[in-house]
C-alpha positions in Angstrom: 34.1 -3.1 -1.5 31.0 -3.4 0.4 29.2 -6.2 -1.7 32.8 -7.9 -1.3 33.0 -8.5 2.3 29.5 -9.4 2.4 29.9 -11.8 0.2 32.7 -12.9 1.9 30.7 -13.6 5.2 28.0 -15.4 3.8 30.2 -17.4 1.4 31.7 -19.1 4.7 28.2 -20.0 5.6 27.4 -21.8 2.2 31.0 -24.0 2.5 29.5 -25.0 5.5 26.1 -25.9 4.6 26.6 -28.0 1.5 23.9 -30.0 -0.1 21.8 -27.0 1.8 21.6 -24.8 -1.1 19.3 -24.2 -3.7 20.2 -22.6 -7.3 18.2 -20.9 -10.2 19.5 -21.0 -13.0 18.2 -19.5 -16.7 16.6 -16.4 -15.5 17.4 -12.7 -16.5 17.7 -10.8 -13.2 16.5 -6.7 -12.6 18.0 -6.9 -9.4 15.9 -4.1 -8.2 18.3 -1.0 -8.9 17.1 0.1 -12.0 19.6 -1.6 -14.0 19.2 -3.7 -16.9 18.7 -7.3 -17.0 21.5 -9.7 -16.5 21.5 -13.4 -17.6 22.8 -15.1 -13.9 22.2 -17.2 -11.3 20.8 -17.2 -7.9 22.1 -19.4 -5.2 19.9 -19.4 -1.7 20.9 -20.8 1.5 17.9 -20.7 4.0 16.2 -17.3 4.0 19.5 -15.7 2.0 20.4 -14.9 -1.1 24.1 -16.1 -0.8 26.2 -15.7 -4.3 24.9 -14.0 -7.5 26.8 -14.6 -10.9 27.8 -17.4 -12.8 27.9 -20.5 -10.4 29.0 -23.9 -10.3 26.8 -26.2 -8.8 27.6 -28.0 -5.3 26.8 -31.5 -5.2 23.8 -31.9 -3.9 22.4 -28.8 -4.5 18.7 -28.0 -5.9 18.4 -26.3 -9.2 15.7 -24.6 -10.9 15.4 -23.7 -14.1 13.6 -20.3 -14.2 13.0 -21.1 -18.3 14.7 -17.8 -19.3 11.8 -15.7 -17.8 12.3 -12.7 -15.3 13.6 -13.1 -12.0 13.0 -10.2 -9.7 13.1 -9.0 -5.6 9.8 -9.5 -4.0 7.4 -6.5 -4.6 6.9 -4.3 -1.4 3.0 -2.9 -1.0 4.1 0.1 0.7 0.0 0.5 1.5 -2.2 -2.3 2.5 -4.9 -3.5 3.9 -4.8 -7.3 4.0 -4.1 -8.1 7.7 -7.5 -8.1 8.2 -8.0 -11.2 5.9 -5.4 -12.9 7.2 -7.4 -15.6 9.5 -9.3 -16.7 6.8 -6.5 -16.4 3.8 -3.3 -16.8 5.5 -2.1 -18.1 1.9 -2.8 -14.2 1.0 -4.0 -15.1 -2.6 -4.0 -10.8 -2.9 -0.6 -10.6 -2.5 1.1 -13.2 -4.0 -1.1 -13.6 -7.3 0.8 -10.1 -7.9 4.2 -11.5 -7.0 3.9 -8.9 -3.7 5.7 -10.8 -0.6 5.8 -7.7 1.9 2.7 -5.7 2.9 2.7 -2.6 5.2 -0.2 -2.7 6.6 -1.2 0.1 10.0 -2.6 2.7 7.0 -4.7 5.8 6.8 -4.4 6.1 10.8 -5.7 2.5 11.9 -3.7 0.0 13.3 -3.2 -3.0 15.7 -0.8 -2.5 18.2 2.8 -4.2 17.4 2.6 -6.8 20.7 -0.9 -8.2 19.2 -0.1 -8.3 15.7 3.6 -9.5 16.0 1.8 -12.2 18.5 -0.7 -12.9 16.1 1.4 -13.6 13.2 3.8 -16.3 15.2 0.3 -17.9 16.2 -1.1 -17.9 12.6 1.8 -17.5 10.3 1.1 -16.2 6.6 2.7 -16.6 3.2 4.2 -12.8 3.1 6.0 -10.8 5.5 4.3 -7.8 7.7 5.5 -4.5 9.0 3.2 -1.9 10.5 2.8 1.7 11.3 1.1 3.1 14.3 -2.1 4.7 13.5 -3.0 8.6 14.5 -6.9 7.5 14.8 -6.1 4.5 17.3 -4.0 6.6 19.6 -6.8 9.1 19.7 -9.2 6.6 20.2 -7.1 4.8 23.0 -6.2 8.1 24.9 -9.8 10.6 23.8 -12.0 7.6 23.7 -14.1 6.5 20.3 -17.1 8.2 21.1 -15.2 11.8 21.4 -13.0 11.9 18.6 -14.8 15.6 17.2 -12.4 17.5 18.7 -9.0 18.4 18.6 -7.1 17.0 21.6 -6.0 18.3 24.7 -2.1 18.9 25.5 -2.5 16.5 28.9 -4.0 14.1 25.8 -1.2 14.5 23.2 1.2 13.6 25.7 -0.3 10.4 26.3 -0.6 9.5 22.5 3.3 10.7 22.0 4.5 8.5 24.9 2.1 5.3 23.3 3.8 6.3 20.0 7.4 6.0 21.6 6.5 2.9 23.0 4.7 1.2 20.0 8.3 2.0 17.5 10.1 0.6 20.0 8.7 -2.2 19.9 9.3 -2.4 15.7 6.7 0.1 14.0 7.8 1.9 11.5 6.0 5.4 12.5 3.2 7.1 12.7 0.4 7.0 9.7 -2.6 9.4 9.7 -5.9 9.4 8.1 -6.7 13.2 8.1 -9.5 13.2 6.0 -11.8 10.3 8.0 -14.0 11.6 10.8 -11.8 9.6 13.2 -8.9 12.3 13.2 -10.6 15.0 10.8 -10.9 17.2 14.0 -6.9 16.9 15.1 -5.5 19.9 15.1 -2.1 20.6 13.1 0.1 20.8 16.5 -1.6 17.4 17.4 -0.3 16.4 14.5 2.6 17.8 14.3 3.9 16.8 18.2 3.1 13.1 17.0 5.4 13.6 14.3 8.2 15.3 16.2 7.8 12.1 18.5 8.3 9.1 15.6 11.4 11.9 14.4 12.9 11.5 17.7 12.8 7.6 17.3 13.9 7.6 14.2 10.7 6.4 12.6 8.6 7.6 9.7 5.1 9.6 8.7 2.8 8.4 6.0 0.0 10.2 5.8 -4.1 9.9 3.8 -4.0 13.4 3.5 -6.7 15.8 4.7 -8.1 16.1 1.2 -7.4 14.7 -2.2 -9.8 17.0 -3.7 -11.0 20.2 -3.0 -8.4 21.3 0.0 -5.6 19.3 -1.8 -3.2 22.3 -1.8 -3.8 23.1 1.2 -3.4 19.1 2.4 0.3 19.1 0.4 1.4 22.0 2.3 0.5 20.2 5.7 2.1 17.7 5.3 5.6 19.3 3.6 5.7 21.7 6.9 5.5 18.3 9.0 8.3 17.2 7.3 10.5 20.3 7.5 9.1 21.1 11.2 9.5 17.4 12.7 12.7 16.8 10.1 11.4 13.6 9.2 10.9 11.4 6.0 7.0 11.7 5.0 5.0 10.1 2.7 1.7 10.9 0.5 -0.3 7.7 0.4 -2.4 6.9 -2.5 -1.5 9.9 -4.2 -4.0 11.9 -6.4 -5.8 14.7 -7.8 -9.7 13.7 -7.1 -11.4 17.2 -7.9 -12.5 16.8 -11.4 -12.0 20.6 -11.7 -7.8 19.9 -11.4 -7.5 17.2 -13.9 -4.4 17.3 -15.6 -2.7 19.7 -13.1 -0.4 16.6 -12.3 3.1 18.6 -13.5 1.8 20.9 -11.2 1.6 19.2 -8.1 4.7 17.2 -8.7 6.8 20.5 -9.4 5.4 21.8 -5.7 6.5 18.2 -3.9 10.1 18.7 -6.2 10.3 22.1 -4.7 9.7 20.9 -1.3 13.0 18.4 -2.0 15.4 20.8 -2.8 14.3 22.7 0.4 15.8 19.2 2.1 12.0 18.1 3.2 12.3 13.9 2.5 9.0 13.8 0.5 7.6 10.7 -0.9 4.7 9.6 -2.4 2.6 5.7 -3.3 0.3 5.7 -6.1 -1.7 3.1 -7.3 -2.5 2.0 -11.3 -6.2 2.8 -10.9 -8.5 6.0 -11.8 -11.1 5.2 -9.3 -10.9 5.0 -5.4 -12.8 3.0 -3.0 -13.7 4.5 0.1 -17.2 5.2 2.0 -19.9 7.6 1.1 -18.7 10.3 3.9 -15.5 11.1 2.0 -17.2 13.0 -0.6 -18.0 15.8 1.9 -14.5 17.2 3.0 -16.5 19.3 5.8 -18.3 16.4 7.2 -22.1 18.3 6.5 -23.6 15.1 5.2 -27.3 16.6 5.4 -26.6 20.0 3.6 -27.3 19.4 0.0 -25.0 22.2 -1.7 -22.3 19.9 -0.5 -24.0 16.9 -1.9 -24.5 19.1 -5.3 -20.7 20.2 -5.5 -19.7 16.2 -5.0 -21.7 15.0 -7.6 -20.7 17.6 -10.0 -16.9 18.5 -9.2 -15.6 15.6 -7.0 -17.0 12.5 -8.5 -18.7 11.2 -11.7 -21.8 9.8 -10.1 -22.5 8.1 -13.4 -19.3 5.6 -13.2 -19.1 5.5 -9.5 -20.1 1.9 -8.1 -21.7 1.0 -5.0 -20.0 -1.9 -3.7 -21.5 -2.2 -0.5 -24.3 -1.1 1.3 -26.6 -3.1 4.2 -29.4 -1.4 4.2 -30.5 -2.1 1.1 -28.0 -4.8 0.0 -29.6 -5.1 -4.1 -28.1 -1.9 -4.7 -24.7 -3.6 -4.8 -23.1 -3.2 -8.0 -25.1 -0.5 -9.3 -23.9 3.4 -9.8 -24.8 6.2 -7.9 -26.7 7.7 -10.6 -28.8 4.3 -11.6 -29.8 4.3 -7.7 -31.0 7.9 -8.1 -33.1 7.4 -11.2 -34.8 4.1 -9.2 -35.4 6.2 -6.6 -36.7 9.0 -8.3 -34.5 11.6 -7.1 -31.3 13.5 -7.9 -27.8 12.2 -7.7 -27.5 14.8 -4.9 -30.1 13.9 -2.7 -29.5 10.3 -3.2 -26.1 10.8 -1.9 -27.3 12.1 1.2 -29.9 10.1 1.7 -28.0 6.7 1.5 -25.4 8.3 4.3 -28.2 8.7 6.4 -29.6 5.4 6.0 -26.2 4.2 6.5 -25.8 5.9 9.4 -29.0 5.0 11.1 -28.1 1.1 9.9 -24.9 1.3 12.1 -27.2 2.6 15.3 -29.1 0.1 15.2 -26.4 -2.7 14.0 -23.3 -1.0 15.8 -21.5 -4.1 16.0 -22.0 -4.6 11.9 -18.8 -3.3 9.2 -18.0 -2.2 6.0 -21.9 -1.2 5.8 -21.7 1.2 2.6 -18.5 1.6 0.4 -18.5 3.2 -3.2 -16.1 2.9 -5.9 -15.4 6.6 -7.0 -14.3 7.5 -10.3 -12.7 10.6 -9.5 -9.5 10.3 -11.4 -8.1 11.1 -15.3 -5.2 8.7 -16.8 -2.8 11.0 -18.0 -2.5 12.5 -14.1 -2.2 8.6 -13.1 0.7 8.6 -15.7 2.1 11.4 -14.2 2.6 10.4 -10.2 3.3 7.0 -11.0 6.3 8.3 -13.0 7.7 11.0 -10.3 11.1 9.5 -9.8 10.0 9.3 -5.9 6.6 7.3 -6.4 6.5 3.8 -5.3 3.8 1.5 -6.6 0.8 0.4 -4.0 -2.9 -1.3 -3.7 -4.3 0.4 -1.0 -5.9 -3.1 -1.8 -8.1 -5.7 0.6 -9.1 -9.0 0.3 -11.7 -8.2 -2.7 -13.6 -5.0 -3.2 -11.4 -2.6 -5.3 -9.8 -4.6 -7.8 -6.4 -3.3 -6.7 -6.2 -5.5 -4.0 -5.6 -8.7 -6.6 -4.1 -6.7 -9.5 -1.9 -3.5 -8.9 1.4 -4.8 -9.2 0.4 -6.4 -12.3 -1.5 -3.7 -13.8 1.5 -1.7 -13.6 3.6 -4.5 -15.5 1.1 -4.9 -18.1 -0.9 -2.6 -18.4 1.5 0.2 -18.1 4.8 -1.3 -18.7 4.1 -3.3 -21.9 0.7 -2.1 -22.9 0.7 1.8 -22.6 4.9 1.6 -22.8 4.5 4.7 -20.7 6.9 3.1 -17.4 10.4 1.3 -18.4 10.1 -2.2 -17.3 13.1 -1.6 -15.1 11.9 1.6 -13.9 8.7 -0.1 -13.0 10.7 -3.2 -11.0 12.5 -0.3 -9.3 9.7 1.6 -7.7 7.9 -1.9 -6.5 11.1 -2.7 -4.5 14.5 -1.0 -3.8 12.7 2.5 -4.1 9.3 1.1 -2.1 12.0 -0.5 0.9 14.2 2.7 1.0 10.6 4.8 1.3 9.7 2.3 4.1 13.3 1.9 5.5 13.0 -1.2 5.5 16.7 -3.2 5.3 17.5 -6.6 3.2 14.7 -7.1 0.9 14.0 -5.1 -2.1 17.2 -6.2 -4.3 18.9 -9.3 -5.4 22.1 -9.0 -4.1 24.0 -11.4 -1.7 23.4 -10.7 2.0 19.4 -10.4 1.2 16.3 -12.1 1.6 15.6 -14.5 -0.7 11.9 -13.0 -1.9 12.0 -13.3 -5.5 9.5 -12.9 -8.2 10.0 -15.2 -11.6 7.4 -14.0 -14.4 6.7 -13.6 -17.6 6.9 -9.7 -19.3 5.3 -10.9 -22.0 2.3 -12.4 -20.0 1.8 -10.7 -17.4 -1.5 -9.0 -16.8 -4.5 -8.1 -13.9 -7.6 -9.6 -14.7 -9.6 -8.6 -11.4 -12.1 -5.5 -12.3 -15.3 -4.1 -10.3 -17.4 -7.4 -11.3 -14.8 -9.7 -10.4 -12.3 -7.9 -7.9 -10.9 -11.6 -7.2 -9.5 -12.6 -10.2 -5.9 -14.1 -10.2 -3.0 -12.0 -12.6 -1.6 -14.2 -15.2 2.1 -14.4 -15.9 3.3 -14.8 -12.4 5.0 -17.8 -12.4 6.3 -18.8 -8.7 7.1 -17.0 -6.0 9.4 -16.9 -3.2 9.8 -15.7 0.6 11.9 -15.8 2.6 13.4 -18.7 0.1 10.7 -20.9 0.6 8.3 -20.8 -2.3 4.2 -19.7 -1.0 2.8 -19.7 -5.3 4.0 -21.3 -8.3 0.9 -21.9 -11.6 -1.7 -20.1 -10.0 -1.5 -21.6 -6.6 -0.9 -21.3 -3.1 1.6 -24.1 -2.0 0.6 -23.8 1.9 4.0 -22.3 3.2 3.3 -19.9 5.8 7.6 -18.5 5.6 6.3 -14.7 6.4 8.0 -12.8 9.1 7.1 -9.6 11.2 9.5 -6.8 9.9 10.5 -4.6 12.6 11.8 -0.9 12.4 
């Protein structure tokens, strides 16, 4: 009845807009439900999908033949880190190449504040649309300063970041994100925590949350973040979900039953995984309890938390030929133990950033932390939806994710149903977001559409070449104007600031 009456509304805008329209024709459309394919077409009317089924064409109207290949919704990178690149890629080459035209950006507790990005992004427009979170780590460092974030904050304090909070989902974020296990907002105390929470609940936003540890204290990081749910009664989310401590491999029907259990308590627990077995993130993460210069922490991270012998160094100033090399081919050039090594490029790093404090992304490691089958595992929890956690280069998840999952996983491995697999990258990533209007093909949503090939489609960017474009995309649309079609940008900038 629903679908009927808003088809009915924006039918009276087509009849009015003839020779405005634009069809596709010979495609098979996964809407984004989970249902299977359906030979149809696709007529468009500005930024709106306007009628789906079997349509005759109005005079005048565009067609394009989609060649019988897949016609999906937009993906929807539920965790992202592009906006950074966006001045010197606005084409966002990440995104698209993967057929992703929606990127919530604001993660692990960073963030620009809504007035300055929404500003930016009518000043420079981009080819995909933006929404945003408000970050835990830039309230503390707005309200605590960014040279005292060690400590927990005060209650005068947490009042000021709860009424900054208020003011920033007014104005269109989605919530509040945290990065609990970065120095920046290590130190917060739960109740810090949990008052921010309680405050996005009471605005009716939403908490997504780099948990306190992926590794050693990862129970004890789930359990966090399930009571904020129950205690601030609002949707939460796991980002980048994983089991990192070598020692839990394969514990993954574990953790899942635990989150399940949390669900049928009523606690709205979600979770974004990405197709990957290694991480990228900086040297510090590997010591939970921030003791960078005592070496049985050094020892138990080498031996428990990462495999030193397959983790990469992709970045580090001080000593910038070490690029591309593992942690364990530094130590044998150095002469030293994996452990000591460890420590002893964190300390050069650190003394690097005194004496170059306006310099980033000084030291960065690609950590292979992570076994398959547990990779299997999340991604298939009916309440995963897919991710990058991706930038601009770096971790090759940033190009490939989306595709990884369709080729790799889908057709490769066979271990995801190809319409399972559509699902979580759109309707199930949107709902997780609450996000309204993308994430289907339907009438009465926005025309972001993927066309691709299934039998094609593949991620080509690894550690050497993080870069690489994904074949089998075909073209891409947002917002109904097309921003990729062959392998290329077409220099549309159509993306839009998605508010709350």
């Amino acid at each position: 009845m629903a679908n009927g009456m808003l088809y009915a509304q924006v039918k009276v805008k087509v009849d009015e807009a003839v020779g405005k329209t634009w069809q596709i024709q010979n495609v098979l459309v996964l809407d984004g439900t989970g249902g299977v394919a359906k030979k149809t077409d696709l007529r468009i009317s500005g930024k709106m999908i306007v009628a789906v089924g079997k349509l005759k064409t109005i005079s005048g109207e565009k067609i394009i033949d989609g060649g019988g290949k897949m016609l999906v919704p937009g993906f929807i990178d539920t965790h992202s880190h592009l906006e950074g690149s966006f001045a010197d890629n606005p084409a966002v080459l990440a995104a698209v190449n993967q057929g992703v035209t929606t990127i919530i950006v604001g993660q692990d507790g960073y963030a620009s504040w809504i007035d300055s990005l929404e500003k930016r992004l009518i000043r420079s427009p981009v080819a995909v649309n933006v929404a945003s979170y408000t970050g835990h780590t830039t309230l503390r460092e707005k309200v605590l300063g960014e040279n005292n974030l060690g400590r927990a904050a005060t209650d005068g304090e947490i009042e000021e970041m709860q009424r900054l909070l208020a003011e920033e989902i007014g104005k269109g974020s989605l919530g509040l994100s945290t990065g609990l296990e970065y120095a920046g907002a290590y130190f917060s105390s739960y109740n810090e925590v949990l008052a921010l929470a309680r405050t996005a609940s009471a605005a009716k936003g939403r908490y997504i949350s780099h948990l306190r540890s992926e590794d050693i204290g990862l129970n004890a990081a789930l359990d966090e973040i399930i009571r904020i749910g129950k205690e601030a009664r609002l949707p939460v989310q796991i980002s980048h979900l994983k089991i990192a401590l070598r020692d839990d491999w394969k514990t993954a029907p574990l953790l899942l039953a635990k989150l399940d259990s949390a669900r049928k308590e009523g606690i709205d627990i979600t979770a974004d995984c990405y197709p990957y077995d290694f991480w990228r993130s900086t040297l510090k993460v590997l010591f939970p309890k921030t003791d960078y210069d005592n070496l049985s922490s050094a020892e138990f991270a080498v031996n428990h938390s990462f495999d030193p012998s397959e983790s990469v160094i992709v970045a580090f100033k001080p000593e910038p030929s070490y690029k591309g090399m593992t942690l364990s081919e530094i130590a044998k050039k150095r002469g030293k133990t994996e452990a000591l090594t460890l420590m002893e490029l964190i300390a050069e790093a650190d003394e690097y950033r005194r004496q170059n404090p306006d310099s980033s992304g000084i030291e960065g490691i690609m950590g292979k932390s992570m076994t398959d089958s547990d990779v299997v595992d999340l991604l298939n929890w009916a309440h995963t939806n897919i991710c990058s956690d991706g930038s601009d280069g770096g971790h090759p998840r940033g190009y490939g994710s989306f595709t990884r999952i369709l080729g790799h996983y889908v057709r490769e491995k066979k271990s995801m149903r190809l319409e399972n697999a559509i699902h979580k990258m759109t309707a199930l990533a949107a709902r997780h977001m609450g996000i309204r209007d993308r994430g289907m093909i339907a009438p009465g949503y926005y025309a972001d559409l993927v066309l691709f090939d299934p039998m094609m489609v593949k991620d080509n960017a690894t550690i050497k070449s993080p870069k690489a474009l994904s074949d089998g995309i075909l073209r891409v649309w947002v917002n109904g104007e097309e921003v990729y079609t062959s392998g290329n940008a077409t220099g549309k900038f159509p993306g839009i600031f998605i508010k709350k």
